[in-house]
MARBA-3410 file (N, C-alpha, C, O; in Angstrom, 1 decimal):
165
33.6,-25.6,9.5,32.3,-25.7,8.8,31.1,-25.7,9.8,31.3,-25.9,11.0 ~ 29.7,-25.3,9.1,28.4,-25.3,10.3,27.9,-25.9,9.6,28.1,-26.4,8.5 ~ 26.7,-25.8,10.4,25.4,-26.7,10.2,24.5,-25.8,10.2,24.8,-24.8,10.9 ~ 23.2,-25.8,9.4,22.1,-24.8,10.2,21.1,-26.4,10.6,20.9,-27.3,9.8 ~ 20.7,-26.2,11.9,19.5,-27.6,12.2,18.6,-26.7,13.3,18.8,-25.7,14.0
17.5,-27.6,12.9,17.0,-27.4,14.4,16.7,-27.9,15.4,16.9,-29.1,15.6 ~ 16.1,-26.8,16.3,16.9,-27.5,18.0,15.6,-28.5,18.1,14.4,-28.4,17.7 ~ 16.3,-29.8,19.1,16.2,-30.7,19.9,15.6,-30.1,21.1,15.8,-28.9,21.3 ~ 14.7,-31.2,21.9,14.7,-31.3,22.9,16.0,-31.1,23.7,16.2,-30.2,24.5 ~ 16.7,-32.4,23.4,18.1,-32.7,24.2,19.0,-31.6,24.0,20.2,-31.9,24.2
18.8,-30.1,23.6,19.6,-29.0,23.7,19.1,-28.2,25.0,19.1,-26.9,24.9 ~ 18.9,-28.5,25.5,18.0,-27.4,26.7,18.8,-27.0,27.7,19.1,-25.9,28.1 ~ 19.2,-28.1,28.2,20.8,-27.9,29.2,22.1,-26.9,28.4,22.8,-26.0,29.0 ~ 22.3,-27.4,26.8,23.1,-26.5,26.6,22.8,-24.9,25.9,23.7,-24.1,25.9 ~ 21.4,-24.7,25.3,21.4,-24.0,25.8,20.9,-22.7,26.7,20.7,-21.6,26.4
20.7,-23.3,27.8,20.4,-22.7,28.8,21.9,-21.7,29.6,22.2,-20.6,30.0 ~ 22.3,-22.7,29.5,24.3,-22.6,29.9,24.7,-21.6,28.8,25.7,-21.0,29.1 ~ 24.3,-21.4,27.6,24.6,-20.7,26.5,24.3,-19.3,26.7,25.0,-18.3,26.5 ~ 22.8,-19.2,27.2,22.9,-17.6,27.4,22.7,-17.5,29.0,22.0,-16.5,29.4 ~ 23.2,-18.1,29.7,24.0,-17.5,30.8,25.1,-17.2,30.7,25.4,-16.0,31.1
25.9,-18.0,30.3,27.0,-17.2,29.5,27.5,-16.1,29.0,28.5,-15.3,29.1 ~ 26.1,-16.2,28.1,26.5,-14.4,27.4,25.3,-13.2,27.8,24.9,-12.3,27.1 ~ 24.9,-13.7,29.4,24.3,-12.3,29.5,25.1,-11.0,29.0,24.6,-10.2,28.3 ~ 26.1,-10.8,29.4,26.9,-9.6,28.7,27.6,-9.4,27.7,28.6,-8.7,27.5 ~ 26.9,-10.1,27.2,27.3,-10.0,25.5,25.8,-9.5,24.8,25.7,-8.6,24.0
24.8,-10.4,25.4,23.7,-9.2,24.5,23.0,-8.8,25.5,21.8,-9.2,25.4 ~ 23.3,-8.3,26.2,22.9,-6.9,27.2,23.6,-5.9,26.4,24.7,-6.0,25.9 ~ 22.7,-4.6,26.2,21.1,-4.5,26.3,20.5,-4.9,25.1,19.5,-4.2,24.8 ~ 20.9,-5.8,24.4,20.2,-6.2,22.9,18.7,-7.2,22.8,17.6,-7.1,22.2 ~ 19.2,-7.9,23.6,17.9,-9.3,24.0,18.5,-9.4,25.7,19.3,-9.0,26.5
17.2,-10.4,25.5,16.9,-11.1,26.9,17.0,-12.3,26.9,16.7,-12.6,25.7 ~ 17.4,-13.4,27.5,17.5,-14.6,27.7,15.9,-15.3,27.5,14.9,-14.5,27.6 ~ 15.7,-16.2,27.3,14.2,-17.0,27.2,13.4,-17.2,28.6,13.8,-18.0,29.4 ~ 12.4,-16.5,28.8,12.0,-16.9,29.8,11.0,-18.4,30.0,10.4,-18.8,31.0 ~ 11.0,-19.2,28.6,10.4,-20.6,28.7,11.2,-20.8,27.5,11.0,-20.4,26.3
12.3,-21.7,28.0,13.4,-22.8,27.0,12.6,-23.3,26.4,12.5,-23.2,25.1 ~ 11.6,-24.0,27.3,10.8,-25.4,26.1,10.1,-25.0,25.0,9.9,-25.7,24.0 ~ 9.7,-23.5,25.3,8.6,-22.9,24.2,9.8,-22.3,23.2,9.6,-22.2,22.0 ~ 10.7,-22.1,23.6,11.4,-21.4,23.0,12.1,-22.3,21.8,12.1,-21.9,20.7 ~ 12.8,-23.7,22.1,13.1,-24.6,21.4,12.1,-25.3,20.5,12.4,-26.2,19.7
10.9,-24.9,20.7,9.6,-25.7,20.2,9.4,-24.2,19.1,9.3,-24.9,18.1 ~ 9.2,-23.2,18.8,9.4,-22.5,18.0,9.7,-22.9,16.4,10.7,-23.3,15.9 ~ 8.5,-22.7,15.8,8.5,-23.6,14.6,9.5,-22.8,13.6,9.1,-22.9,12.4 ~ 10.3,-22.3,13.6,11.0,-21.9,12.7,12.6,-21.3,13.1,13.4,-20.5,12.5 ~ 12.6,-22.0,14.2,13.9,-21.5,15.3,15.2,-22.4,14.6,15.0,-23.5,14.1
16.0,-21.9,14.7,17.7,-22.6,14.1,18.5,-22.8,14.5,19.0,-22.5,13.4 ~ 19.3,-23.1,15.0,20.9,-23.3,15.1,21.7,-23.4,14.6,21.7,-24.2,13.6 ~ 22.6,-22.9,14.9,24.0,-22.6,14.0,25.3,-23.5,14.6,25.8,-22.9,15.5 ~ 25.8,-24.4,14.5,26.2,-25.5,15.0,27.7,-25.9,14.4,27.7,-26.5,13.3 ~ 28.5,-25.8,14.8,29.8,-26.8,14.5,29.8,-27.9,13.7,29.3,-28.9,14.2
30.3,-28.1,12.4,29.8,-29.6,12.2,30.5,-30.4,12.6,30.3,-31.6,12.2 ~ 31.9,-30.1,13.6,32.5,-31.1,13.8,32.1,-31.7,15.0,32.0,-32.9,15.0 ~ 32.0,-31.0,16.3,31.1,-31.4,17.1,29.7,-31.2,17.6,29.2,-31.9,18.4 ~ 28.9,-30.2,16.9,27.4,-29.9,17.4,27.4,-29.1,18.0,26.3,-28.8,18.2 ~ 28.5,-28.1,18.7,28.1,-27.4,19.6,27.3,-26.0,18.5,27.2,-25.9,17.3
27.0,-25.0,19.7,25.4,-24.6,19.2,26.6,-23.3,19.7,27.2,-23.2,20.7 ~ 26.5,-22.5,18.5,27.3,-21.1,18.3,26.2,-19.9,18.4,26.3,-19.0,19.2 ~ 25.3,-20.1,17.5,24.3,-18.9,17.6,22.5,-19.6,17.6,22.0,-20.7,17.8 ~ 22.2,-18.8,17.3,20.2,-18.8,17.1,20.3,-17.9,15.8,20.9,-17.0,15.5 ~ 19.2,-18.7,15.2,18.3,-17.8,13.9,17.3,-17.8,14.7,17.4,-18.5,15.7
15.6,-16.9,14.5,14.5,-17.2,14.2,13.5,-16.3,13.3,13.3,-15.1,13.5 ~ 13.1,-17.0,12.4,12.0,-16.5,11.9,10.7,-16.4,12.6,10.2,-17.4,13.0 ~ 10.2,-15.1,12.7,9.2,-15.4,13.0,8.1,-14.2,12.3,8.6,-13.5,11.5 ~ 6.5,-13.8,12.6,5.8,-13.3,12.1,5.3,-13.2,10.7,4.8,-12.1,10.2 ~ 5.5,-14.6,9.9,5.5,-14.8,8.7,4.1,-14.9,8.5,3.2,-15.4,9.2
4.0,-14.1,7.3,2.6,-14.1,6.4,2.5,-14.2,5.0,3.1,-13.6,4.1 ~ 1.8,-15.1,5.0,1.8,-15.3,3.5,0.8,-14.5,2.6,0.5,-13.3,2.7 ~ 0.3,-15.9,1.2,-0.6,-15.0,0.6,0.2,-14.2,-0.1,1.3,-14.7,-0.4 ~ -0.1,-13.3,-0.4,0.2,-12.1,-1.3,1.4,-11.4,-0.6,2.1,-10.8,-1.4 ~ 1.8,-11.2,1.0,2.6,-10.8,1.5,4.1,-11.6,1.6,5.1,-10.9,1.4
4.1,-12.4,1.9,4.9,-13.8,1.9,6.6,-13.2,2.8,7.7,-13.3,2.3 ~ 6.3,-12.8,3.8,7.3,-11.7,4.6,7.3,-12.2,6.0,6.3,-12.5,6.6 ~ 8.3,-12.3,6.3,8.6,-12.0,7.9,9.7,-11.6,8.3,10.5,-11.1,7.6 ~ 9.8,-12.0,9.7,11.0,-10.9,10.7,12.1,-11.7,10.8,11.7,-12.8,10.5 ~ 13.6,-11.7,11.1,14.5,-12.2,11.8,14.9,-11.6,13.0,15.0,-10.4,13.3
15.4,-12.9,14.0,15.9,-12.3,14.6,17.1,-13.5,15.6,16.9,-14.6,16.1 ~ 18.4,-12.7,15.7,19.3,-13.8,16.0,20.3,-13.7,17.1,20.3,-12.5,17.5 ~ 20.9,-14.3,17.7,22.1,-14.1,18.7,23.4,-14.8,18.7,23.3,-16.0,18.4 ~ 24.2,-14.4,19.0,25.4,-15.4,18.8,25.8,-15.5,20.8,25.7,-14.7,21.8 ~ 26.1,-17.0,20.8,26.8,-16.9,22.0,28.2,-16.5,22.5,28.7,-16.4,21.4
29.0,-16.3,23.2,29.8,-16.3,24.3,30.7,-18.3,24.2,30.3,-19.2,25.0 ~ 31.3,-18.5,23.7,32.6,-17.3,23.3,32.8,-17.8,21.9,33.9,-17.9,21.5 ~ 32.1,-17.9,21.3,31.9,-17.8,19.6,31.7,-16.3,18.7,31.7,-16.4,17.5 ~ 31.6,-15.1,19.3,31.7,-13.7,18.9,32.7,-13.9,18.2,33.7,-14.6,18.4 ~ 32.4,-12.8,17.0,34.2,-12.8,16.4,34.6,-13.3,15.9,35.7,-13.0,15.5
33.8,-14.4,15.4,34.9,-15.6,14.5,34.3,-15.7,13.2,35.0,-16.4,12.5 ~ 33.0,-15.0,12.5,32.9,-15.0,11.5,31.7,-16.1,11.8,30.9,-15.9,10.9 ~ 31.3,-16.8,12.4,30.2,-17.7,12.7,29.1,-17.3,12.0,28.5,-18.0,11.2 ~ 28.8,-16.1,12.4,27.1,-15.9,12.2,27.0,-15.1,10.7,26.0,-15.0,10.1 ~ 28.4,-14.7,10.0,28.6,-14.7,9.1,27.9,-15.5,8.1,27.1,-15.3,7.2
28.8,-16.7,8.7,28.2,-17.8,7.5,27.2,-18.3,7.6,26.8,-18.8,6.6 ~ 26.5,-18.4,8.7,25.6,-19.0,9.3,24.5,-18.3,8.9,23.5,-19.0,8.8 ~ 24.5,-16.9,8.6,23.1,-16.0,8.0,22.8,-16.5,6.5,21.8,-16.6,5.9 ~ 23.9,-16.6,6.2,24.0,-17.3,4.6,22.9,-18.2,4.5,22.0,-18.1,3.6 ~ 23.0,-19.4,5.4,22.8,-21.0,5.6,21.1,-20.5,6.0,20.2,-21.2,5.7
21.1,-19.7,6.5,19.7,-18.9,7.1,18.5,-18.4,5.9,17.4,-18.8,5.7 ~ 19.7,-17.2,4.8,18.6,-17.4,3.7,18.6,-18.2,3.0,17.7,-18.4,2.3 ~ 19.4,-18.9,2.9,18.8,-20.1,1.7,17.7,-20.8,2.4,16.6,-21.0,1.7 ~ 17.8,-21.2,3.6,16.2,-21.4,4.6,15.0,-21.2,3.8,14.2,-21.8,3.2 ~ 15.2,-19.5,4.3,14.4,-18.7,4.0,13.3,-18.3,2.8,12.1,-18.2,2.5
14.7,-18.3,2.4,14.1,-17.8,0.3,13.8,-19.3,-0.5,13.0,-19.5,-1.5 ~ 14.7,-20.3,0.2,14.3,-21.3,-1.3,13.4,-22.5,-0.5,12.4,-23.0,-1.1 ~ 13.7,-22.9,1.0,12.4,-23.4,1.7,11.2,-23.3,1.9,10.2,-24.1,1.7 ~ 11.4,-21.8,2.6,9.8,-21.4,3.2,9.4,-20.9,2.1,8.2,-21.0,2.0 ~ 10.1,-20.3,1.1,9.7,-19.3,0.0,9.3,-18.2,0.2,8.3,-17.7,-0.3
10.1,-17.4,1.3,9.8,-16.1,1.6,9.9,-14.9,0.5,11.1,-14.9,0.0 ~ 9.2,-14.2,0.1,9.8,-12.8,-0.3,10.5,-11.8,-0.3,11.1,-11.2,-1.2 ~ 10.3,-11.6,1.7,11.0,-10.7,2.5,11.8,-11.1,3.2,11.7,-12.4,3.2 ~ 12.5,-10.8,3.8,13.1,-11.2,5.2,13.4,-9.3,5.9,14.0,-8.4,5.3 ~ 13.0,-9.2,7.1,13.0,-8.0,7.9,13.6,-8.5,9.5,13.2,-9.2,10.4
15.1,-7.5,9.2,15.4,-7.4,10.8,15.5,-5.9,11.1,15.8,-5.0,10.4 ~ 15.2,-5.9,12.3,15.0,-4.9,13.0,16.1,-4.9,14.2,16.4,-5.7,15.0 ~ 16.6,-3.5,14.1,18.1,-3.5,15.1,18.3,-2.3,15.9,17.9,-1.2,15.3 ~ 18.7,-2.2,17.0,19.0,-1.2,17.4,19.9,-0.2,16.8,20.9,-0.7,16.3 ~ 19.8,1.3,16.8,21.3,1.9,15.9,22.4,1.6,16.8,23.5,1.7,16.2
22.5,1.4,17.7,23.8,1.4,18.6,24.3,0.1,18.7,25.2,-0.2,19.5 ~ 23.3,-1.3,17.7,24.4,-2.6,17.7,25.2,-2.8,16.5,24.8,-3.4,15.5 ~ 26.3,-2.2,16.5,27.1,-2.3,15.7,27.3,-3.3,14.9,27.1,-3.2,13.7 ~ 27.7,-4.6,15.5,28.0,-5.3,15.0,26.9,-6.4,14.5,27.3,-7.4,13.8 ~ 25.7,-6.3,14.7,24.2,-6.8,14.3,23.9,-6.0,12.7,23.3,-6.6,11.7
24.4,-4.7,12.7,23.9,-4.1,11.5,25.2,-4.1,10.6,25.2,-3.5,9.6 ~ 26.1,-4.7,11.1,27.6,-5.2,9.9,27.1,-6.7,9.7,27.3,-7.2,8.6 ~ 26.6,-7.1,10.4,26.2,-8.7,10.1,25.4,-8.7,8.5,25.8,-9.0,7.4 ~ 23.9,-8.1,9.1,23.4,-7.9,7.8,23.4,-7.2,6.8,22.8,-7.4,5.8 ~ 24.1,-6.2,7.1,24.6,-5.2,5.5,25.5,-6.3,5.0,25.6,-6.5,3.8
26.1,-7.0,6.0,27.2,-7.7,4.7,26.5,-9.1,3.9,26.9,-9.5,2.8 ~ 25.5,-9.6,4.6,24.7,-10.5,4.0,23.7,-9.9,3.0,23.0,-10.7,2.5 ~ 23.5,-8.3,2.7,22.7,-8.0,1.6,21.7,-7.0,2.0,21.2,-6.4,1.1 ~ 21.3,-6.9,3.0,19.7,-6.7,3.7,20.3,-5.1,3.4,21.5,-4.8,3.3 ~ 19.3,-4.3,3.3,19.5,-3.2,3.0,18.6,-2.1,3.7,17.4,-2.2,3.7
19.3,-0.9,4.5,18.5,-0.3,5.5,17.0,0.5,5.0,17.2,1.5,4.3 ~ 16.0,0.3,5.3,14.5,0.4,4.9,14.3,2.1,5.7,13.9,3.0,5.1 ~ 14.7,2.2,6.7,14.4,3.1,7.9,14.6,3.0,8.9,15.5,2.3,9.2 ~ 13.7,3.9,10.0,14.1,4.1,11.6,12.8,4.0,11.9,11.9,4.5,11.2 ~ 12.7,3.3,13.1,11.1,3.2,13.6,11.8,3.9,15.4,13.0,3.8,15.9
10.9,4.2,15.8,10.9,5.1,17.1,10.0,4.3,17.8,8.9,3.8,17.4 ~ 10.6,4.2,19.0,10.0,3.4,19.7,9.9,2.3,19.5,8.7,2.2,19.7 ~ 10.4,0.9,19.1,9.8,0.1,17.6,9.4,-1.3,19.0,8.2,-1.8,18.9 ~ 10.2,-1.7,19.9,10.2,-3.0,20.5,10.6,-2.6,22.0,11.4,-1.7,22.2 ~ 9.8,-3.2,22.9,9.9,-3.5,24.0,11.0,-4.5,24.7,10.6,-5.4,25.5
12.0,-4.4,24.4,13.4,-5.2,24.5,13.1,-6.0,26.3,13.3,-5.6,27.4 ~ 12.8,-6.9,26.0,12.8,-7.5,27.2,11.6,-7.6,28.3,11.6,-8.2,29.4 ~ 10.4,-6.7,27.5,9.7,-6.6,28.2,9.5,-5.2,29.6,8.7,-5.0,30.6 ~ 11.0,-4.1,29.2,11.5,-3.2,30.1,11.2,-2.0,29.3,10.3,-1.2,29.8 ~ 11.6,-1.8,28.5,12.2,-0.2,27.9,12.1,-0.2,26.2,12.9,-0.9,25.5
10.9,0.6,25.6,11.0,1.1,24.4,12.2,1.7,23.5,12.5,2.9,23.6 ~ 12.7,0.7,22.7,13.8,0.8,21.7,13.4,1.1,20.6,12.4,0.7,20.0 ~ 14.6,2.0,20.0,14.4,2.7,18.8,14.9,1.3,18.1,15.3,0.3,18.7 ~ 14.7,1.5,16.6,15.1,0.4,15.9,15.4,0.9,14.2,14.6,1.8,13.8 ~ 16.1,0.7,13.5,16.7,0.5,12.2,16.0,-1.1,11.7,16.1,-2.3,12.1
15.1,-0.2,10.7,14.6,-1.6,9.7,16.1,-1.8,8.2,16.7,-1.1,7.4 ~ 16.1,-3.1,8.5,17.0,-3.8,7.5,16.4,-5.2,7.1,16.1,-6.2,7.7 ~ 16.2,-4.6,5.3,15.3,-6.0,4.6,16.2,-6.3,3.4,16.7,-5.5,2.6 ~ 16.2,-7.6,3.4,16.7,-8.5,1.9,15.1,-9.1,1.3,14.1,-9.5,1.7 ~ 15.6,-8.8,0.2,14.2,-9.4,-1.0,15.0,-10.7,-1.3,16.2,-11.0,-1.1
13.7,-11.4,-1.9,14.2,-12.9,-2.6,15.1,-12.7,-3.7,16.2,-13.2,-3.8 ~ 14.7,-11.8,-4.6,15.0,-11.3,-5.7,16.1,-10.2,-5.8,16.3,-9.3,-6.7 ~ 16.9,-10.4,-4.4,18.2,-9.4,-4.3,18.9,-11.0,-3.7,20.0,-11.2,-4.4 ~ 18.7,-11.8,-3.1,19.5,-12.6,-2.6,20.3,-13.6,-3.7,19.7,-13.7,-4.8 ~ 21.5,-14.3,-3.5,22.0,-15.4,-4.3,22.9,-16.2,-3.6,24.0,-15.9,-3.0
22.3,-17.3,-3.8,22.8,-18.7,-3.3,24.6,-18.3,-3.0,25.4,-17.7,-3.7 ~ 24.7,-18.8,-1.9,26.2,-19.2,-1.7,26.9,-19.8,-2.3,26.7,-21.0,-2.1 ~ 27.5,-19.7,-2.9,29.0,-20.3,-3.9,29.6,-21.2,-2.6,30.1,-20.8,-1.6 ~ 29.6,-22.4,-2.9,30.7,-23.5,-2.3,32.3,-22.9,-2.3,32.9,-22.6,-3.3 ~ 32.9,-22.8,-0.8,34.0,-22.3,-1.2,34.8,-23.4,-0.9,36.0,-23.5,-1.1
END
């Protein structure tokens, strides 16, 4: 079973240890945080967490939300080293839009993926999000190198609550 929470202070040590871990796991996808503190202080950041012990499997974040009449923003997520594979972020994206759609009361939700992360764009096709397009050039991945990107968006009004299994 998971948890979705958000991060603590008292997570910084683990995860710092978390994506040293998986630099080669998301190489060349993301970059590691170049400020933990800002990074855990992130008003809309998540974790995806074990409920049996706490440990910290992946990251959600929302971020660039606008309201008003638009009521949309971006995701964007990672799983660590050695939790790949197990179906984690699976369920954990679930746990993410209900966040999303019945908390924040978003409209949209928009991720943006490289075409060559396979397993990033099996994540959210299977959670619903549906491919919008191709942006060229779209992100500065790390602050290095202009990445193409595949827009993938779920509507409020395509999403439905998780069934207790």
């Amino acid at each position: 079973m998971l948890v979705l929470r958000k991060p603590r202070i008292t997570d910084l040590a683990e995860i710092k240890e978390l994506y040293e871990q998986s630099v080669s796991l998301h190489k060349p996808w993301v970059c590691s945080p170049q400020n933990y503190e800002a990074y855990l202080n992130q008003e809309n950041r998540y974790f995806i967490c074990l409920a049996e012990n706490g440990k910290i499997v992946g990251t959600f974040n929302i971020s660039g939300i606008v309201r008003g009449y638009f009521q949309s923003a971006y995701l964007g997520y990672e799983v660590f080293n050695p939790y790949q594979g197990r179906g984690y972020m699976s369920k954990g994206i679930l746990l993410l839009l209900q966040e999303a759609f019945e908390e924040l009361n978003l409209h949209r939700l928009e991720a943006n993926i490289q075409p060559e992360n396979v397993a990033s764009i099996r994540l959210v096709s299977s959670a619903g999000f549906i491919k919008e397009g191709f942006s060229k050039n779209y992100l500065r991945v790390g602050g290095h190198e202009w990445k193409d990107h595949e827009r993938w968006a779920i509507l409020n009004s395509s999403w439905s609550e998780p069934k207790n299994s």
